[in-house]
N, C-alpha and C positions, 0 to 999 in steps of 0.2 A: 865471892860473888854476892852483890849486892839486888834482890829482885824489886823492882818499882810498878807495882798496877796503876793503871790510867782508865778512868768512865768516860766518856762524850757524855756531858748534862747537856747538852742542845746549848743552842744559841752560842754558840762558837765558844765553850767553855769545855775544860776537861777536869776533873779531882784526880789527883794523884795521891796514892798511897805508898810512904816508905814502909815494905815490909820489915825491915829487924825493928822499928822502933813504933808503926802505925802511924809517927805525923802525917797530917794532909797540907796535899798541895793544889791550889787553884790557879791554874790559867786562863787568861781570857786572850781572846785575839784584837790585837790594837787598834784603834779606832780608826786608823790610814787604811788598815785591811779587814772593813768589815766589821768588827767588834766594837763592845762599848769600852776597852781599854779599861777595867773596871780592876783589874790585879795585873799581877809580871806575865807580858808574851812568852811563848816558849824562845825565842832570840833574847828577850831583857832577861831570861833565869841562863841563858849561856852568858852571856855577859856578866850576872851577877856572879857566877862560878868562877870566870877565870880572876874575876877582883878579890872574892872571897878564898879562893885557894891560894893568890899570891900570897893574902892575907894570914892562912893557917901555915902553909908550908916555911914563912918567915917565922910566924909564934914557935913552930916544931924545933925550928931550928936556932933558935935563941935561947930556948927552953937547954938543949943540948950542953949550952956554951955559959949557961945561968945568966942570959943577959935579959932584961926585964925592959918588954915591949909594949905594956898597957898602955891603952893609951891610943896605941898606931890606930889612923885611920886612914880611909881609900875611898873612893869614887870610881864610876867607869862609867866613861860616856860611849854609846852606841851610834851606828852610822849604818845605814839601811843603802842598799842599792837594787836596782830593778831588772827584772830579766837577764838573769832570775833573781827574783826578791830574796836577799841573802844580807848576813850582815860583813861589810865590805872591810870596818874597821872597831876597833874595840881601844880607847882613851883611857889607860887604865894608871891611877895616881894614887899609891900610898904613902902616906905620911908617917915616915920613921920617928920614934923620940928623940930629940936634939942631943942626950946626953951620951949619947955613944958613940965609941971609938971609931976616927975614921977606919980604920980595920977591920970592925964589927958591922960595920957599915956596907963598906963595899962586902963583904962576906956575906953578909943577908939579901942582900940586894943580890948577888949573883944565883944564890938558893933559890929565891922567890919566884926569878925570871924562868926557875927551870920545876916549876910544878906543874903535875901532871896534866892541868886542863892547857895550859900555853904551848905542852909539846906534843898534844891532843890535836890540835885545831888545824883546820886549813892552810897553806900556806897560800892560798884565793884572799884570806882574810888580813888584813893588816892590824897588827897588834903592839901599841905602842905603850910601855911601860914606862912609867916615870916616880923614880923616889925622891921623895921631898923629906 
């Protein structure tokens, strides 16, 4: 069990506190809803989860197999819909190292699709994953 305290600082901002480690975290509410968009929405830090966990759960699992991922990089692009304002769809694209097996490829690629925040999410949400 992992515990996270959250303050309301006013003006549609919150700090969040990782308890085992103490980092903080700020969100602000985006500037479409109110906010000065001024750091990550709590929607842009769900979004950046499920890119950054495809992202570790491929390293975990390469790691496994000694295959050497540095290097991989990703993006995710967000998509907002209204009533209820929710996020409808999440553009998620990580870039494999060229030099591995197509084997090792599709094997990672299947790991990654299946971390915990992808098998977490709504099925309301549409979640498109692409390796490059």
């Amino acid at each position: 069990m992992v515990r996270i305290n959250a303050k309301y600082d006013g003006n549609l901002r919150c700090t969040a506190i990782h308890e085992p480690s103490g980092a903080k975290l700020i969100t602000d509410a985006p500037v479409d809803n109110m906010g000065k968009g001024e750091s990550f929405s709590p929607t842009d830090l769900l979004a950046t989860s499920m890119l950054t966990c495809v992202m570790t759960i491929v390293a975990i699992r390469a790691d496994s197999r000694e295959l050497d991922v540095t290097g991989m990089t990703g993006s995710v692009e967000k998509y907002m819909a209204a009533n209820p304002r929710r996020i409808s769809k999440l553009e998620v694209i990580v870039n494999l190292p060229s030099d591995l097996s197509m084997d090792d490829r599709a094997w990672l690629i299947t790991e990654g699709c299946n971390c915990p925040v992808c098998v977490s999410v709504s099925e309301s949400m549409e979640v498109d994953v692409t390796f490059q």
